[in-house]
N, C-alpha and C positions, 0 to 999 in steps of 0.2 A: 363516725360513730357518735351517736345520743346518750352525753353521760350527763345526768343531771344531777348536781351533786346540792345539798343543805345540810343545816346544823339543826340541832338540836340545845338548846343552854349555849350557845357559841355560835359567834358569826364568822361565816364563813369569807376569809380572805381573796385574794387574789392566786394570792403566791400556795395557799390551803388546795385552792380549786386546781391550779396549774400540777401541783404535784400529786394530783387521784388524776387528773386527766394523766401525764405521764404513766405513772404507775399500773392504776384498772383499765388506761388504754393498751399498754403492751400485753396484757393478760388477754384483754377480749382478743388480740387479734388470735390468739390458740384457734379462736371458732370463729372462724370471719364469714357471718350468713347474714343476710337481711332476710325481713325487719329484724332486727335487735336494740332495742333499748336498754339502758342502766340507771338504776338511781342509786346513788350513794347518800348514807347517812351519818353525819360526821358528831358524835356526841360525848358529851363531856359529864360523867354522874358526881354529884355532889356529896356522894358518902367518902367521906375522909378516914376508912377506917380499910376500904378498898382499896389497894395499891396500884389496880391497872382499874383506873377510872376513864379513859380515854377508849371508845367505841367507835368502830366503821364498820357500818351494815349493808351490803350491796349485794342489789338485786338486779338479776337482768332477767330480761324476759326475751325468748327465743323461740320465735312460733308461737305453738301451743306450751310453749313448756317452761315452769321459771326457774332459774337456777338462784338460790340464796346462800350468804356466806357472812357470818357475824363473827366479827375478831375485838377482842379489846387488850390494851396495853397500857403502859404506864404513858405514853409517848403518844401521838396524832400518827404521827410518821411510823410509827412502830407497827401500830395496827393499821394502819394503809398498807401497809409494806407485806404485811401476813395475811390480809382479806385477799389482795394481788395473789399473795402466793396460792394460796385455798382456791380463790376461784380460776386459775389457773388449770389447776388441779381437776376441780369441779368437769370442767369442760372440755377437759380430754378426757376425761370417763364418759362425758355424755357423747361427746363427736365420737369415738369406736361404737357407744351404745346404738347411734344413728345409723354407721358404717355397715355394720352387723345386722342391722332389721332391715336397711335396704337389699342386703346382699343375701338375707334368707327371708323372701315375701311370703307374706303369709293372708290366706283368701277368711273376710273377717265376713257375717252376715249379721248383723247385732238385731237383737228383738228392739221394738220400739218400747221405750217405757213411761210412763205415762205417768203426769201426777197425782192420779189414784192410786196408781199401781206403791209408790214412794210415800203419800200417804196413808196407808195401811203397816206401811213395815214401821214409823216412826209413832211411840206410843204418846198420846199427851202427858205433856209435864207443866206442873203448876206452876206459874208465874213468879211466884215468888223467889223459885230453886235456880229460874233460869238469868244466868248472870252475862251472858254473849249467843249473839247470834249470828253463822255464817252461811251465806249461801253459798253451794258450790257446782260448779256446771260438774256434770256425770257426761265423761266420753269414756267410748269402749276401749279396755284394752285388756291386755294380758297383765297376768300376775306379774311377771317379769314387769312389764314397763310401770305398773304401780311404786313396782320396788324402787326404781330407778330414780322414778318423782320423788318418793318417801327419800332419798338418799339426797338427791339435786335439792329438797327442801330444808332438807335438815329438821323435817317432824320427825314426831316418834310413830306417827301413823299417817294414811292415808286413805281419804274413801273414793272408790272407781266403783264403776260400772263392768260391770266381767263379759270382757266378748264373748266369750263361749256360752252363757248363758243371761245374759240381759240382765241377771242382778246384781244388786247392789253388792258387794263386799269390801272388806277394811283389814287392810295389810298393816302390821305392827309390831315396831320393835320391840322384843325379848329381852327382862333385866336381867335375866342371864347368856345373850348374847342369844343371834343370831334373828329370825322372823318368825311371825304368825300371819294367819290367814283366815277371818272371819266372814263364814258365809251363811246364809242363812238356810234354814232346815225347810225342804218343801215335801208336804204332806199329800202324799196322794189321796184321793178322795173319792170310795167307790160307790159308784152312780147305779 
């Protein structure tokens, strides 16, 4: 297993390194699939007014798919010890989720979409409003598997590509619990 671990405001020990390998190693083995890689983020925040200032952020990447998990504590070891647990957790939701779409196949035919097609749906916005930019590969899939990512990511949204219909939409969590599902409005046009 490829655990790559670093700090952030702290350097990373020996003895720091051998006990995430310990620890996010027994975890990954829950999902034992190549390729699988991990980075661990081991950081230390200088606000003295926060009492678990000690952060591990670990990310693995599994396939196409990432699974992310950020814990902080008062402790190094605290929150290694709860990232472990989380993404433990993490990947036995995602291995049944894998289990389950193998064991019910599903015949996908996605529309090609094209970056006209992606250019039209995105309105210009003026430079000055815009403060980050990210690009994201658009694969097909189902609302379900959107959701799943949205949950293995721990965003509060997600934007996919809809097998069933080649566009775009964005799945998002509810501040009153549960999901939403934004898709866009297509206007017929009689000719």
């Amino acid at each position: 297993m490829d655990i790559k671990v670093s700090g952030r405001k702290l350097s990373v020990t020996d003895d720091m390194r051998a006990y995430v390998d310990e620890k996010i190693g027994s975890a990954l083995k829950v999902f034992d699939i190549q390729p699988m890689t991990c980075d661990v983020v081991l950081r230390v925040d200088k606000n003295p007014s926060n009492p678990e200032r000690r952060a591990c952020e670990v990310t693995v990447f599994v396939r196409d798919n990432v699974v992310r998990v950020a814990t902080s504590g008062t402790t190094l070891e605290a929150a290694i010890d709860e990232a472990a647990d989380k993404l433990a957790r993490q990947l036995r939701k995602f291995k049944t989720r894998v289990v389950d779409k193998r064991q019910r196949p599903s015949v996908r035919t996605p529309k090609e979409v094209t970056s006209v097609d992606l250019d039209a749906l995105i309105e210009d916005a003026e430079d000055d409003d815009l403060v980050r930019e990210k690009l994201v590969e658009l694969t097909p899939m189902t609302a379900e598997e959107a959701l799943v990512q949205t949950d293995l990511l721990g965003h509060d949204f997600y934007v996919f590509e809809s097998a069933e219909t080649g566009l775009v939409n964005v799945i998002y969590r509810r501040k009153n619990g549960g999901y939403g599902i934004i898709k866009p409005k297509i206007e017929e046009i009689d000719g």
